[in-house]
Biotite code that builds the C-alpha atoms (Angstrom):
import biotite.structure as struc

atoms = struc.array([
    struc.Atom([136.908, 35.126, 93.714], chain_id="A", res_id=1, res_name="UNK", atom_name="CA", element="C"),
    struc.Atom([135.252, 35.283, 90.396], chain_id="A", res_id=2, res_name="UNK", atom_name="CA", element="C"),
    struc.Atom([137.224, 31.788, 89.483], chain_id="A", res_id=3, res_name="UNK", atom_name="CA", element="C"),
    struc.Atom([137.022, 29.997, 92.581], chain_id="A", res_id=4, res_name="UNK", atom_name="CA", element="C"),
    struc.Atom([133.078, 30.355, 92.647], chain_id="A", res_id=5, res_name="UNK", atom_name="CA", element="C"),
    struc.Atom([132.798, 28.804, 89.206], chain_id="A", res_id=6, res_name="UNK", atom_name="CA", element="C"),
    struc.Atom([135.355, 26.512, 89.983], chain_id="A", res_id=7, res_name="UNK", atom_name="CA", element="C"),
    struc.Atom([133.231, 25.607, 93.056], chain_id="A", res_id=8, res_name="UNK", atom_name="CA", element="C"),
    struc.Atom([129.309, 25.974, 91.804], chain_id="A", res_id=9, res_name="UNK", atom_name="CA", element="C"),
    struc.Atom([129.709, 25.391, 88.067], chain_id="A", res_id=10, res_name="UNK", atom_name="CA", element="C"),
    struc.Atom([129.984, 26.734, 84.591], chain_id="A", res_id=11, res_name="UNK", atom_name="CA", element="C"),
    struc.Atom([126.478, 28.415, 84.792], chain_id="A", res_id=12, res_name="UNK", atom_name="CA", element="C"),
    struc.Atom([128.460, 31.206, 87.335], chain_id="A", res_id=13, res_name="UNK", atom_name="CA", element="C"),
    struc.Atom([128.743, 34.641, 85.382], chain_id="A", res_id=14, res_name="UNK", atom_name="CA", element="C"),
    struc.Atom([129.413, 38.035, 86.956], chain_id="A", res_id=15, res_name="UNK", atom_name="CA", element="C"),
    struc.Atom([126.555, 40.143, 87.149], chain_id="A", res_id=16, res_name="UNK", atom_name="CA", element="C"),
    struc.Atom([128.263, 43.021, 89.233], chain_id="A", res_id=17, res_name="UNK", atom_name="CA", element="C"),
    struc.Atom([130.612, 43.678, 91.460], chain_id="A", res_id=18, res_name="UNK", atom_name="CA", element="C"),
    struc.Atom([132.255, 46.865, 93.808], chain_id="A", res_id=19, res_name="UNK", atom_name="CA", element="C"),
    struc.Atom([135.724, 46.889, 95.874], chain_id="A", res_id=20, res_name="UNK", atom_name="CA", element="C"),
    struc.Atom([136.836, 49.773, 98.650], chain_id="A", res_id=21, res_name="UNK", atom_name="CA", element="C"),
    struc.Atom([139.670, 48.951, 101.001], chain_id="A", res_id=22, res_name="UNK", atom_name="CA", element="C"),
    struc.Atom([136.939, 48.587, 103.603], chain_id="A", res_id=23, res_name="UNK", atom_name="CA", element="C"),
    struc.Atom([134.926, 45.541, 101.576], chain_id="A", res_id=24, res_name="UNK", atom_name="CA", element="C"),
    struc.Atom([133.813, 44.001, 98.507], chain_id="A", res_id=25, res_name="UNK", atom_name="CA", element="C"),
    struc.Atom([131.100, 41.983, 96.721], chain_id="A", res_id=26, res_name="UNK", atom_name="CA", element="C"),
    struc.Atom([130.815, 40.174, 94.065], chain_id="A", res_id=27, res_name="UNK", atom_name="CA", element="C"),
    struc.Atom([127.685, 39.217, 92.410], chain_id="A", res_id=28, res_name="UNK", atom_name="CA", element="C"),
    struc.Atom([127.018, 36.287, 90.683], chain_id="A", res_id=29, res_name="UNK", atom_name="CA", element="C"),
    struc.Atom([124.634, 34.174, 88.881], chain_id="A", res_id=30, res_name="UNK", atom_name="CA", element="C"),
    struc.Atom([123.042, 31.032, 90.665], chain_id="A", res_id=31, res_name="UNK", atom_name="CA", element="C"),
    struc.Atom([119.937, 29.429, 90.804], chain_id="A", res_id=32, res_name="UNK", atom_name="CA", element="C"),
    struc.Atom([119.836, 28.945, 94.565], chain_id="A", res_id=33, res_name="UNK", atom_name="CA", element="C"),
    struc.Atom([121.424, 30.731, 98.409], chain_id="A", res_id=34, res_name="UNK", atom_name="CA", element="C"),
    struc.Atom([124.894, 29.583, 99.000], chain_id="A", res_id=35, res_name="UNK", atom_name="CA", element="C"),
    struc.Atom([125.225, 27.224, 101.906], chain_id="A", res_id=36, res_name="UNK", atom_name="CA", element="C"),
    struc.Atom([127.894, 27.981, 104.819], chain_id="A", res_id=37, res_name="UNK", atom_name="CA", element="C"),
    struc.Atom([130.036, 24.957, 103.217], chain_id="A", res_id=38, res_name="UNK", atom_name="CA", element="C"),
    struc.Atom([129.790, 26.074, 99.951], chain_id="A", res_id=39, res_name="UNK", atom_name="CA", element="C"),
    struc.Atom([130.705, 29.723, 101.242], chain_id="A", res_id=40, res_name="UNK", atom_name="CA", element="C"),
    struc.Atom([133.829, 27.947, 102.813], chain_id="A", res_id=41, res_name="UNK", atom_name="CA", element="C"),
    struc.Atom([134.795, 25.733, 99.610], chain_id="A", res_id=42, res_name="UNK", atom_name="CA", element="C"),
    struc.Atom([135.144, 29.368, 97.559], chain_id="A", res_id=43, res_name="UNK", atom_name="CA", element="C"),
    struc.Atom([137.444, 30.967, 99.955], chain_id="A", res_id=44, res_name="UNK", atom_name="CA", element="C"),
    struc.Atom([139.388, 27.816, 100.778], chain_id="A", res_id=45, res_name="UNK", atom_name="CA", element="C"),
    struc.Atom([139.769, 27.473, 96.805], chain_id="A", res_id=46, res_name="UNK", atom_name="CA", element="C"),
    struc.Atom([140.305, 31.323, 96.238], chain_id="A", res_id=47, res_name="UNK", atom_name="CA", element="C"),
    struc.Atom([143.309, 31.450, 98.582], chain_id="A", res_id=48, res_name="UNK", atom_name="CA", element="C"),
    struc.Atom([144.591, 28.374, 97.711], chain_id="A", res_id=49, res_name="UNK", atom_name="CA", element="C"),
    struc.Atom([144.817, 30.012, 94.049], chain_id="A", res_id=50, res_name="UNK", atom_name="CA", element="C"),
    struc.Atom([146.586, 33.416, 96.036], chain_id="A", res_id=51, res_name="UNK", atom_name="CA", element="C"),
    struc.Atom([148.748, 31.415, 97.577], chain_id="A", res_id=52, res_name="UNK", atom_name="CA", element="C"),
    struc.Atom([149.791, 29.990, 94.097], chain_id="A", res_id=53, res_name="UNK", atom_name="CA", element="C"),
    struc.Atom([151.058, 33.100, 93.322], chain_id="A", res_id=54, res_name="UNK", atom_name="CA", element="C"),
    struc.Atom([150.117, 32.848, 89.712], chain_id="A", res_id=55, res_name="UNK", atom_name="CA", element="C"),
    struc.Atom([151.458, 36.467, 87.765], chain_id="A", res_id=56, res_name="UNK", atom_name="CA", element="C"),
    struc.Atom([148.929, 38.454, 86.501], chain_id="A", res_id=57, res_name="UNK", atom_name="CA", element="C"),
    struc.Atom([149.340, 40.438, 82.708], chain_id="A", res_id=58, res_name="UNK", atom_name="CA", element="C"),
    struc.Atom([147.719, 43.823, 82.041], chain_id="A", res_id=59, res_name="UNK", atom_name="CA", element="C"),
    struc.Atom([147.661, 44.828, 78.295], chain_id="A", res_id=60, res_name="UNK", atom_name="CA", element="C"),
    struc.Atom([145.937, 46.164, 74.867], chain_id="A", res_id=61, res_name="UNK", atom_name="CA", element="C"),
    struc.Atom([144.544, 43.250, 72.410], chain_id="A", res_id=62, res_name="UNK", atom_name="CA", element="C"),
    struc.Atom([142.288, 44.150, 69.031], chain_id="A", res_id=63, res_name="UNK", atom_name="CA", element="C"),
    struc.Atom([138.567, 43.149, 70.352], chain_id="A", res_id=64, res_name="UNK", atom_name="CA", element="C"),
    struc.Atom([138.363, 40.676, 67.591], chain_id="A", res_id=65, res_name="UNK", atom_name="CA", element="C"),
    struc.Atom([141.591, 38.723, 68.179], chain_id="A", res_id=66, res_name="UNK", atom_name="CA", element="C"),
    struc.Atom([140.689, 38.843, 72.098], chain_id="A", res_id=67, res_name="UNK", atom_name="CA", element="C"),
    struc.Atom([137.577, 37.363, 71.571], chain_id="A", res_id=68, res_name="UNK", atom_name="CA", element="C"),
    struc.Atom([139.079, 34.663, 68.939], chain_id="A", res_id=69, res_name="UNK", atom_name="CA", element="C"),
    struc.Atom([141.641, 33.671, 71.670], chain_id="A", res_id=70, res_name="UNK", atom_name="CA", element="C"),
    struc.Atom([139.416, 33.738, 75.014], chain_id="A", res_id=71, res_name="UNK", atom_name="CA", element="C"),
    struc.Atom([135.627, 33.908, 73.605], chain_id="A", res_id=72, res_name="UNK", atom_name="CA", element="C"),
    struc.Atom([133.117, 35.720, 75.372], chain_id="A", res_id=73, res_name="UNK", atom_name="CA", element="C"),
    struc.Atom([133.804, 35.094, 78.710], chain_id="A", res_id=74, res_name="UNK", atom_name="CA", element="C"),
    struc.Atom([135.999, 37.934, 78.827], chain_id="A", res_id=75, res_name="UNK", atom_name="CA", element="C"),
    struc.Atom([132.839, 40.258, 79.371], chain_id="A", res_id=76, res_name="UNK", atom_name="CA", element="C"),
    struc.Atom([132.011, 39.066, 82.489], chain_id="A", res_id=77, res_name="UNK", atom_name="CA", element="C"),
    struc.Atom([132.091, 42.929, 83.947], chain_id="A", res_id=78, res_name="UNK", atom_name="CA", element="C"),
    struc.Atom([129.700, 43.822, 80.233], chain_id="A", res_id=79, res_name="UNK", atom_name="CA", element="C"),
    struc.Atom([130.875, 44.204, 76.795], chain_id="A", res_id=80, res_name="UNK", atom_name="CA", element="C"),
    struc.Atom([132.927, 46.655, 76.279], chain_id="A", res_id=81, res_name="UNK", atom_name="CA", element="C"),
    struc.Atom([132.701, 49.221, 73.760], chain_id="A", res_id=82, res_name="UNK", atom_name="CA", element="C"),
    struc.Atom([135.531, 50.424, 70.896], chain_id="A", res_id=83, res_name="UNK", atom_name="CA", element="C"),
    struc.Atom([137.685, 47.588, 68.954], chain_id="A", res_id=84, res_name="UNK", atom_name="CA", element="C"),
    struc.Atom([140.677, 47.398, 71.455], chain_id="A", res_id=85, res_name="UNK", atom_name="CA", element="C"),
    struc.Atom([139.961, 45.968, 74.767], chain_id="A", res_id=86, res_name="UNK", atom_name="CA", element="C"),
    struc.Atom([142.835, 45.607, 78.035], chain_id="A", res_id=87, res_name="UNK", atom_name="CA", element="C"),
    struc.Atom([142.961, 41.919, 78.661], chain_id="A", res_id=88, res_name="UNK", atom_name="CA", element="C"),
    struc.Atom([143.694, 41.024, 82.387], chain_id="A", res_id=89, res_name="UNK", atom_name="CA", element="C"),
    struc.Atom([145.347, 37.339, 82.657], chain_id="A", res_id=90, res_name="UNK", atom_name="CA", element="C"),
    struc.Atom([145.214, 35.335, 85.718], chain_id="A", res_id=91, res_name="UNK", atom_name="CA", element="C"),
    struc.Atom([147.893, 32.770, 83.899], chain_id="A", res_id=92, res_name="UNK", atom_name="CA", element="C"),
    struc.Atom([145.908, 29.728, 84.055], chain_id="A", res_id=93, res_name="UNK", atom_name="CA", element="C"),
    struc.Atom([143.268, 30.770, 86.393], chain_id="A", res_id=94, res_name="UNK", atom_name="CA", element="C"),
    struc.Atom([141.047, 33.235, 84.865], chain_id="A", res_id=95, res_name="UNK", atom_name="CA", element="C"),
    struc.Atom([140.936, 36.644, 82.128], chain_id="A", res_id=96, res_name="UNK", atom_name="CA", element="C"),
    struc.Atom([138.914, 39.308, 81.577], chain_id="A", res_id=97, res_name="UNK", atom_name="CA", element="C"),
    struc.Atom([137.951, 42.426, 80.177], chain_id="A", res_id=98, res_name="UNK", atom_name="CA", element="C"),
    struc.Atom([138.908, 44.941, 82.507], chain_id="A", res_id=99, res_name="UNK", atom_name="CA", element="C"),
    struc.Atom([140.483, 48.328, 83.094], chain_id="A", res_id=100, res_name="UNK", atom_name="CA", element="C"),
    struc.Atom([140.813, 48.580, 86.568], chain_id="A", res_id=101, res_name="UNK", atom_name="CA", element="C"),
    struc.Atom([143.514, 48.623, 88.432], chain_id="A", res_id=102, res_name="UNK", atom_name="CA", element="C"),
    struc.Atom([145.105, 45.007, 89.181], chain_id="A", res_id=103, res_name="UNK", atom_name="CA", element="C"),
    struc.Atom([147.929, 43.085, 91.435], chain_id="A", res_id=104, res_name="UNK", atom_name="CA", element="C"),
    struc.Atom([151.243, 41.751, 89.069], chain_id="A", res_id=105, res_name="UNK", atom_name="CA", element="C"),
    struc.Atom([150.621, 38.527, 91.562], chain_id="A", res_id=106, res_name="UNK", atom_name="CA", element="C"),
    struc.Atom([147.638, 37.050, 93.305], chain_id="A", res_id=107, res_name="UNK", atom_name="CA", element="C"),
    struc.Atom([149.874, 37.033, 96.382], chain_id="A", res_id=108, res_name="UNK", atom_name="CA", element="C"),
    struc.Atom([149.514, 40.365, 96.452], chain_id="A", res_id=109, res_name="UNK", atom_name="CA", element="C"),
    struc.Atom([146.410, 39.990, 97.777], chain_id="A", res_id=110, res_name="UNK", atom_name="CA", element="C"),
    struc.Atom([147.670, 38.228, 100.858], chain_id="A", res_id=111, res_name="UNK", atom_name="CA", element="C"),
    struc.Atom([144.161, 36.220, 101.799], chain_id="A", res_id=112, res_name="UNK", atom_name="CA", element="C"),
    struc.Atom([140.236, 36.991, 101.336], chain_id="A", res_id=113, res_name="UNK", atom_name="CA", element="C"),
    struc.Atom([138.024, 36.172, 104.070], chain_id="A", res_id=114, res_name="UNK", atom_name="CA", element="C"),
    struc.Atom([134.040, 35.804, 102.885], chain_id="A", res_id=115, res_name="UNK", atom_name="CA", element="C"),
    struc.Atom([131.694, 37.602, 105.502], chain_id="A", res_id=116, res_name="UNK", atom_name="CA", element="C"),
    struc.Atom([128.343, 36.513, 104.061], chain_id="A", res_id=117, res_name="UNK", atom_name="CA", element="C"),
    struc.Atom([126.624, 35.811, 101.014], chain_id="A", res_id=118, res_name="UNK", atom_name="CA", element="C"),
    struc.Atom([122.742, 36.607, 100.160], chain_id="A", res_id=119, res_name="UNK", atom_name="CA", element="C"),
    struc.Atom([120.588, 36.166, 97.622], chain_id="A", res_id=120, res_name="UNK", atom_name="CA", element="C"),
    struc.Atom([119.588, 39.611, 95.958], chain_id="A", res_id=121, res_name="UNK", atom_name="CA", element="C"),
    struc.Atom([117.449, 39.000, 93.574], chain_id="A", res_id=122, res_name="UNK", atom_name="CA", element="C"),
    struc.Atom([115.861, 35.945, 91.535], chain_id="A", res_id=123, res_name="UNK", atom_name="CA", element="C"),
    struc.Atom([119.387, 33.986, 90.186], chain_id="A", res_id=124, res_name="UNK", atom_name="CA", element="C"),
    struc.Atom([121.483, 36.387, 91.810], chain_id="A", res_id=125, res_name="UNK", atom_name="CA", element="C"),
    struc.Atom([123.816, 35.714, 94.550], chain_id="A", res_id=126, res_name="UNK", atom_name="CA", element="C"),
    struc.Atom([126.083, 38.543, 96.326], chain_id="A", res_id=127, res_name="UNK", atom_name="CA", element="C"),
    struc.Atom([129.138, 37.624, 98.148], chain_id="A", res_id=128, res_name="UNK", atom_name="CA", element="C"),
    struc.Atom([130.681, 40.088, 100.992], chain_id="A", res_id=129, res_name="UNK", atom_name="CA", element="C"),
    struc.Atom([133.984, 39.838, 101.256], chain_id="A", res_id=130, res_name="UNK", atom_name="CA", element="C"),
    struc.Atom([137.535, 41.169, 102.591], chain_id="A", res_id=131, res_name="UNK", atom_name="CA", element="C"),
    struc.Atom([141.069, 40.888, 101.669], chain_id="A", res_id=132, res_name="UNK", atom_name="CA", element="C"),
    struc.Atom([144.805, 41.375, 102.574], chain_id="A", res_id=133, res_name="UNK", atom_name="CA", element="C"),
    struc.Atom([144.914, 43.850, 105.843], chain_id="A", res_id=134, res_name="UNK", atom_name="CA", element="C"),
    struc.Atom([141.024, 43.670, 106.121], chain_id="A", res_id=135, res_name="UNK", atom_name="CA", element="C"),
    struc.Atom([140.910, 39.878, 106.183], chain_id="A", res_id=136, res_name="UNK", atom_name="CA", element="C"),
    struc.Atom([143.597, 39.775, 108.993], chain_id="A", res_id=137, res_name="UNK", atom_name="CA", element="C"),
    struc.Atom([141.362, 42.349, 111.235], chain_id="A", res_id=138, res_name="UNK", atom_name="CA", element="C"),
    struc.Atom([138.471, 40.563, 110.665], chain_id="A", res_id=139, res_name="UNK", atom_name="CA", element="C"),
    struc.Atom([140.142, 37.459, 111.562], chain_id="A", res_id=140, res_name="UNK", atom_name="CA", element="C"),
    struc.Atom([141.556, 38.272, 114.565], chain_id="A", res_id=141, res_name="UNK", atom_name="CA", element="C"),
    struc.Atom([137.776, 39.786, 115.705], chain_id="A", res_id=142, res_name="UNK", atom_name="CA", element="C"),
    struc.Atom([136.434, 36.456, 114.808], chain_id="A", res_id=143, res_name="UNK", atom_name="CA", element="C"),
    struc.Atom([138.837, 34.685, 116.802], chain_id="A", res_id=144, res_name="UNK", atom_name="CA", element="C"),
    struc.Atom([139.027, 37.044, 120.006], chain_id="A", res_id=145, res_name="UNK", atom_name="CA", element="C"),
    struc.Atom([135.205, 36.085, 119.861], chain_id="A", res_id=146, res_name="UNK", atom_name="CA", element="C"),
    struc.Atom([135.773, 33.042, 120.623], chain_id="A", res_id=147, res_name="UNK", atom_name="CA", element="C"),
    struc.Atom([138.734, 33.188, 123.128], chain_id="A", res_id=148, res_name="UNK", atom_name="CA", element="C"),
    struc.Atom([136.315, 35.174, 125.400], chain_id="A", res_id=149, res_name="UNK", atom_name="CA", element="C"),
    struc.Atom([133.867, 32.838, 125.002], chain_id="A", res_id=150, res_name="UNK", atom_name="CA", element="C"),
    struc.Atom([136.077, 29.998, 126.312], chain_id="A", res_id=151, res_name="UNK", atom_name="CA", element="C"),
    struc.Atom([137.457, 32.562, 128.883], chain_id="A", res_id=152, res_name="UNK", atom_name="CA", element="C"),
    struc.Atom([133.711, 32.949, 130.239], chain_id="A", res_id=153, res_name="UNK", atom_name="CA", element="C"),
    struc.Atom([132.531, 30.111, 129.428], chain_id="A", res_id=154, res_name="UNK", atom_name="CA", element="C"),
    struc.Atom([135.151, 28.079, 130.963], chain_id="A", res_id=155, res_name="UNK", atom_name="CA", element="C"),
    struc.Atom([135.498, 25.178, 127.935], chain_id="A", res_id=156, res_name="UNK", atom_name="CA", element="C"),
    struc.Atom([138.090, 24.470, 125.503], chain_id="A", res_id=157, res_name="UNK", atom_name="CA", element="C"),
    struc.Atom([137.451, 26.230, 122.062], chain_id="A", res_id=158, res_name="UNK", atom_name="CA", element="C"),
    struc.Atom([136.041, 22.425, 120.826], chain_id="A", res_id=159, res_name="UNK", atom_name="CA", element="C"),
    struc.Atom([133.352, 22.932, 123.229], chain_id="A", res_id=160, res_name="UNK", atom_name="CA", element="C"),
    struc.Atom([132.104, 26.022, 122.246], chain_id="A", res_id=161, res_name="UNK", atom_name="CA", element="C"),
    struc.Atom([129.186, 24.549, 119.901], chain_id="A", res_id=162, res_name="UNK", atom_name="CA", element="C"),
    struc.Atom([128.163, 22.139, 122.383], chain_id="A", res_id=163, res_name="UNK", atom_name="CA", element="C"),
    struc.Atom([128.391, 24.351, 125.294], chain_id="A", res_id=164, res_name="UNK", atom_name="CA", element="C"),
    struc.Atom([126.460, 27.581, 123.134], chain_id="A", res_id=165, res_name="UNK", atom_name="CA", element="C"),
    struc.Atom([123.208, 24.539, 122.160], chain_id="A", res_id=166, res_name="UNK", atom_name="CA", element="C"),
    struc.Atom([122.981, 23.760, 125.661], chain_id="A", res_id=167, res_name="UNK", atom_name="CA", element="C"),
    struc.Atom([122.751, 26.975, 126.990], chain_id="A", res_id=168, res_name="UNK", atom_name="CA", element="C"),
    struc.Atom([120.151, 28.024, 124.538], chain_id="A", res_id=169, res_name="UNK", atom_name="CA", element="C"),
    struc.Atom([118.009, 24.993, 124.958], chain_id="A", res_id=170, res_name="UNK", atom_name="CA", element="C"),
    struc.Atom([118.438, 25.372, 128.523], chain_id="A", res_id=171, res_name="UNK", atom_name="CA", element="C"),
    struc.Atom([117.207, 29.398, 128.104], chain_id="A", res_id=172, res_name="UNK", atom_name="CA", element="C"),
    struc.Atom([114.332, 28.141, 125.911], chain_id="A", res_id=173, res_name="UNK", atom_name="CA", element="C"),
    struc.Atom([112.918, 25.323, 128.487], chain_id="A", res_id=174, res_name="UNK", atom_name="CA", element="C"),
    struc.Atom([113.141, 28.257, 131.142], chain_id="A", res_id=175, res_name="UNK", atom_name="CA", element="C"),
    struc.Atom([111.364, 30.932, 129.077], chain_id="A", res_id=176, res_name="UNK", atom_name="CA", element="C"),
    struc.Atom([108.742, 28.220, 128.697], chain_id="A", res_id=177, res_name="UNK", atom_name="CA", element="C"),
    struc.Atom([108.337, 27.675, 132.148], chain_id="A", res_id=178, res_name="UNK", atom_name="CA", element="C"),
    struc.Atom([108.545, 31.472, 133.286], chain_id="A", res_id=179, res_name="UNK", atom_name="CA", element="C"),
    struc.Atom([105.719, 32.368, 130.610], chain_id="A", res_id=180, res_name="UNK", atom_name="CA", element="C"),
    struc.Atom([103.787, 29.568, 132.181], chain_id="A", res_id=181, res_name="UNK", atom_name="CA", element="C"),
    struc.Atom([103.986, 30.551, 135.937], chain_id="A", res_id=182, res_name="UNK", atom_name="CA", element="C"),
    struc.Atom([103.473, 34.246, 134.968], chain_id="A", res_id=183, res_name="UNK", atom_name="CA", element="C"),
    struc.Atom([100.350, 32.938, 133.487], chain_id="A", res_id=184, res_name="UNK", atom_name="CA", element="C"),
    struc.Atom([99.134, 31.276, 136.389], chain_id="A", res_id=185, res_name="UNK", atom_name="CA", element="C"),
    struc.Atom([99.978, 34.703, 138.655], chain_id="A", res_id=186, res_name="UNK", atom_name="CA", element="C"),
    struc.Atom([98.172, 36.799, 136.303], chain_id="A", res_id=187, res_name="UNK", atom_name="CA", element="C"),
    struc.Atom([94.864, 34.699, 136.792], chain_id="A", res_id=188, res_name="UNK", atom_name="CA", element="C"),
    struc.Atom([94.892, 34.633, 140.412], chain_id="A", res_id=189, res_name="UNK", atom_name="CA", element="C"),
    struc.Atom([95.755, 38.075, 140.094], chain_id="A", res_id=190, res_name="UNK", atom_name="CA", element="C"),
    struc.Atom([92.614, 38.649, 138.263], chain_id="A", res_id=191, res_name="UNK", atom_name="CA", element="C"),
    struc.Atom([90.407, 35.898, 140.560], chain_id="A", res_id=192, res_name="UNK", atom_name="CA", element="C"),
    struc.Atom([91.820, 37.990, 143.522], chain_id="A", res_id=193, res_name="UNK", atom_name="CA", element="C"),
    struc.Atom([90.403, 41.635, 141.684], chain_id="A", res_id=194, res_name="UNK", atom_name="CA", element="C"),
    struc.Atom([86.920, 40.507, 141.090], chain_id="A", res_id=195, res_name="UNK", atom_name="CA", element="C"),
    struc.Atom([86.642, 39.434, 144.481], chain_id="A", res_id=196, res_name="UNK", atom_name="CA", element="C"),
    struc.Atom([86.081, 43.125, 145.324], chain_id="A", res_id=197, res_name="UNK", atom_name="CA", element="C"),
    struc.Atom([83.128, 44.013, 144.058], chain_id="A", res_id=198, res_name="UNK", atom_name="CA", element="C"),
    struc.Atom([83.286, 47.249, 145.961], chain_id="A", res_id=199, res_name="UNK", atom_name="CA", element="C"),
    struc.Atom([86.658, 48.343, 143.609], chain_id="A", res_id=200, res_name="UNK", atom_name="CA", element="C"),
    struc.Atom([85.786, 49.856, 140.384], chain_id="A", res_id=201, res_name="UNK", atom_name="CA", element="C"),
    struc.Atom([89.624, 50.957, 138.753], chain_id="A", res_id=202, res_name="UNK", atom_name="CA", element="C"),
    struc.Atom([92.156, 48.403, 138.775], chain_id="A", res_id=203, res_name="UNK", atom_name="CA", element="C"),
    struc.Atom([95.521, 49.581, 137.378], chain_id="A", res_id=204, res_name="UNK", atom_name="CA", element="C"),
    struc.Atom([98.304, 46.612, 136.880], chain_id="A", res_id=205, res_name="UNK", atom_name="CA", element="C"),
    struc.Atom([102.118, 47.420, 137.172], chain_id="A", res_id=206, res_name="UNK", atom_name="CA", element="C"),
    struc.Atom([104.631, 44.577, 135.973], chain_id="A", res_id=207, res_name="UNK", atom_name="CA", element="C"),
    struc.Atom([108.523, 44.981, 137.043], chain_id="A", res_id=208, res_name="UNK", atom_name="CA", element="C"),
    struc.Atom([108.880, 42.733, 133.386], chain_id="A", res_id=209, res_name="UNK", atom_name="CA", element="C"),
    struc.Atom([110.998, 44.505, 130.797], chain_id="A", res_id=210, res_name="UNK", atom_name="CA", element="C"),
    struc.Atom([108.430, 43.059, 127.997], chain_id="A", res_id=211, res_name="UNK", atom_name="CA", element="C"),
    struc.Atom([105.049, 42.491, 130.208], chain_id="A", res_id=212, res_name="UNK", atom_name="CA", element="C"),
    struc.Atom([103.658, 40.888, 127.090], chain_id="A", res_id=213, res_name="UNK", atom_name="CA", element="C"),
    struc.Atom([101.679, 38.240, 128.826], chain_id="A", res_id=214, res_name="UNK", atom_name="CA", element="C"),
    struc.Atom([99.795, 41.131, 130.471], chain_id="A", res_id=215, res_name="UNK", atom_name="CA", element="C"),
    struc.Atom([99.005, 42.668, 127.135], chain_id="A", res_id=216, res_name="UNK", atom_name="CA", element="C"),
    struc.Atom([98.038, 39.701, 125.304], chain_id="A", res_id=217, res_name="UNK", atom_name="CA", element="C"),
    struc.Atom([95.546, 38.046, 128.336], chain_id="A", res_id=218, res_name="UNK", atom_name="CA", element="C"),
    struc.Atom([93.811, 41.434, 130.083], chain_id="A", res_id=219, res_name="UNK", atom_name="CA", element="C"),
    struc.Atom([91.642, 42.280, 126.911], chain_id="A", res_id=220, res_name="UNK", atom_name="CA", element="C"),
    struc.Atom([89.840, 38.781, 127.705], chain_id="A", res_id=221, res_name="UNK", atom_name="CA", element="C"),
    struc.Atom([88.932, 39.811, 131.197], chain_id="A", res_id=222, res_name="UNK", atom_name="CA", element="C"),
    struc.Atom([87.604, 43.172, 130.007], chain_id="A", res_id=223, res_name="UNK", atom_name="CA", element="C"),
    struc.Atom([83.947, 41.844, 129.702], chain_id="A", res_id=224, res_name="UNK", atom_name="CA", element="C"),
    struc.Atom([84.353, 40.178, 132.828], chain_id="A", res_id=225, res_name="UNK", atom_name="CA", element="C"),
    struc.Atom([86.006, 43.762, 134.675], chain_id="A", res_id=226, res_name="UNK", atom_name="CA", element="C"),
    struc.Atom([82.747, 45.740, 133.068], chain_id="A", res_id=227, res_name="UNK", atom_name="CA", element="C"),
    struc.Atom([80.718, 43.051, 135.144], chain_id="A", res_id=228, res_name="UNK", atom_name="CA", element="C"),
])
């Protein structure tokens, strides 16, 4: 992930933390700016391009000095590490590191990763959520029953699905409009139609709305008027 994100935003990219559980993962990294959903897409396209490459992965003990000679300091993209040997990860021609965690002997071990967001943490930090292997396949197969009951309601091919989802929320925008509008008008006649009784001196108002906020926000400006 590490590779695919530098590959993808630049040479700038260094690690600046990162955790793993079998549930998810994150990566943090450095960038000057929120990842866009194509740029999101262009890391995991490239990251499982480089799993499905199936590139073999070496675990083993170098001097620090000679390790550093032969890969510089990008190998302490997880911190330096102390003590004069270090374990070297390789990635053969993708990426190494510093590490002693626990590793793959091939990146198609990992099966596939599957990026569920990214967010900007802090100032030039960037997190990216993400799954892998049986993880990726669950969330997958969420994503994409999703949509198959959204055609399946809907009624439209899979295609349509963007088209179909703007419409409907324009559509349920102009009618919110237009509701707010008319319950607007009801409230004032409701209010002409009150002060037309001068004989009635409590006036209680009862709204079948889940949210009556257009009673909330427009009765304190007939309070002067109720006092009257």
């Amino acid at each position: 992930m590490f590779a695919a994100c530098r590959n993808i935003l630049g040479p700038h990219i260094w690690q600046a933390g990162a955790k793993k559980t079998t549930d998810q993962a994150h990566l943090d990294i450095t960038h000057y700016k929120s990842l866009t959903k194509e740029e999101e897409n262009a890391i995991e396209n490239y990251a499982n391009r480089l799993i499905n490459g199936c590139h073999s992965i070496t675990k083993g003990f170098m001097d620090k000095a000679e390790a550093e000679k032969q890969y510089g300091f990008s190998l302490y993209q997880g911190g330096v590490v102390p003590g004069n040997s270090l374990r070297v990860v390789d990635i053969c021609g993708v990426d190494t590191e510093a590490c002693c965690g626990t590793h793959a002997d091939n990146t198609a071990e990992v099966g596939w990763v599957r990026i569920l967001k990214s967010q900007r943490i802090s100032d030039g930090i960037v997190r990216l959520y993400y799954v892998a292997q049986e993880r990726a396949i669950q969330v997958m197969n969420t994503e994409f029953g999703i949509l198959h009951k959204l055609t399946e309601t809907w009624g439209v091919d899979q295609s349509q699905i963007e088209s179909t989802a703007s419409r409907f929320f324009n559509e349920y925008k102009r009618l919110t409009a237009q509701t707010k509008k008319q319950d607007q008008q009801i409230l004032n006649l409701q209010v002409r139609s009150l002060l037309k009784d001068t004989e009635q001196k409590v006036y209680f108002v009862k709204s079948d709305q889940d949210n009556p906020t257009i009673y909330i926000a427009s009765l304190p400006q007939y309070a002067e008027t109720f006092k009257e």
